[in-house]
Structures are given as C-alpha cells and as structure tokens.
C-alpha positions in Angstrom: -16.7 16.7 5.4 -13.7 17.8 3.4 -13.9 20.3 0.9 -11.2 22.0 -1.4 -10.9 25.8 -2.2 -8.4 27.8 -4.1 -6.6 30.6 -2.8 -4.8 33.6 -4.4 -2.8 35.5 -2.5 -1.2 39.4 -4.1 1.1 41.4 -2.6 5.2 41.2 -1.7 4.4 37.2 -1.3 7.4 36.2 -3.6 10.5 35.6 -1.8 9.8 36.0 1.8 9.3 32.3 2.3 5.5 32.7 1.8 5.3 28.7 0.4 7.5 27.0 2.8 5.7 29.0 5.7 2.0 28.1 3.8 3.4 24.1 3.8 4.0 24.6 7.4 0.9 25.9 8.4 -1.0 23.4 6.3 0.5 20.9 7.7 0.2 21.9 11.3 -3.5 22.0 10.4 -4.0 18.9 9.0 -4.2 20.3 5.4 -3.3 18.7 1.8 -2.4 20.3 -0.8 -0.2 22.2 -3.0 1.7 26.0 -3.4 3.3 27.6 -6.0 4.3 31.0 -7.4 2.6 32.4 -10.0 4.2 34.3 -13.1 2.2 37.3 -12.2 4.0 37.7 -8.4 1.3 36.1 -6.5 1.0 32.7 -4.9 -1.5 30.0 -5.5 -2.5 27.4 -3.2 -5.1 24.2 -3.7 -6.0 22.9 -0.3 -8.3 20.0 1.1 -9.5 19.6 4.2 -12.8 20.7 6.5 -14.4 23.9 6.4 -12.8 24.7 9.8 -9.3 24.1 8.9 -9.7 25.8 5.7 -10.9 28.9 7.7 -8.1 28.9 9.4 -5.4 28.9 6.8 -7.3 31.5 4.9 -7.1 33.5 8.2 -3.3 32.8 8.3 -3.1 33.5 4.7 -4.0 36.8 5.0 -1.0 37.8 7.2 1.8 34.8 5.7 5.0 35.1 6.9 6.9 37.7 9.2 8.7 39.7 5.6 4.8 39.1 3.5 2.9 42.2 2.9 -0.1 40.9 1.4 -2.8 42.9 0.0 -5.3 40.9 -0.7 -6.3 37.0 -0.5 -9.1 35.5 -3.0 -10.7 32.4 -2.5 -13.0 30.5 -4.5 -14.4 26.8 -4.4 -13.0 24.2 -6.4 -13.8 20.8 -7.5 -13.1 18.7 -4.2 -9.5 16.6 -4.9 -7.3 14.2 -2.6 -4.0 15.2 -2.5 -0.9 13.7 -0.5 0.5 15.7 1.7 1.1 19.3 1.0 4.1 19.9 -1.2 5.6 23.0 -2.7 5.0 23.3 -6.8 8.2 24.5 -8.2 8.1 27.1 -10.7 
C-alpha cells in the first residue's frame, strides 16, 4: 500500500549535493517524488511509496550525503499523491 509523507531535513543540507544524492536514493528504492531547497536552509522532500521504502529513505535521510551535517529530520503524513518519477524542484 503506498503512502506519501513529508520530510524536512535542517542542518548544513544546502550545497553538499543533498537533492541529487536524495533523487538517487529514491530512485534506487523505488520512490516518487520531489526535492527542493527551502528559503530557510533546509530541504523538503514529498515522497510516495510503501511504508518500507519510506523507512528507509527517512533512515538515509538522516545521514544525506558524505559533506551533510544534518541535525535533525521531521516527518509528517501527507495527503497520499502519484508522482512521476522523482525530480529535483528548482529553487
């Protein structure tokens, strides 16, 4: 059963290739989507898929990529969507 959550994700997440990586993983896990940088420094992501997959990107989230220092990752329920693919929201 897929679901869709929202995930905030503070810290040095800005410039260290924290969205491409996030596509990446998503995609490796079967995850649709999107990412974007927020105003406020952090990064936002929408993501589909089952509870299982979703786990497991919120468990990568909360490392990112090799140059992230993220302190802390918030995730809520949303409204369940279909997205196509996973793309990168430009800012």
């Amino acid at each position: 059963m897929e679901q869709t959550i929202s995930i905030t994700v503070s810290g040095l997440v800005q410039g260290v290739y924290y969205r491409q990586s996030a596509k990446e993983k998503a995609l490796e896990l079967g995850i649709s989507g999107i990412v974007k940088n927020l105003p406020n420094g952090n990064v936002h992501i929408l993501a589909s898929g089952t509870a299982n997959q979703l786990d497991e990107l919120v468990h990568w989230c909360k490392q990112g990529p090799p140059h992230a220092k993220v302190s802390s990752v918030n995730v809520e329920t949303a409204v369940p969507q279909v997205f196509m693919g996973f793309v990168i929201e430009r800012s």
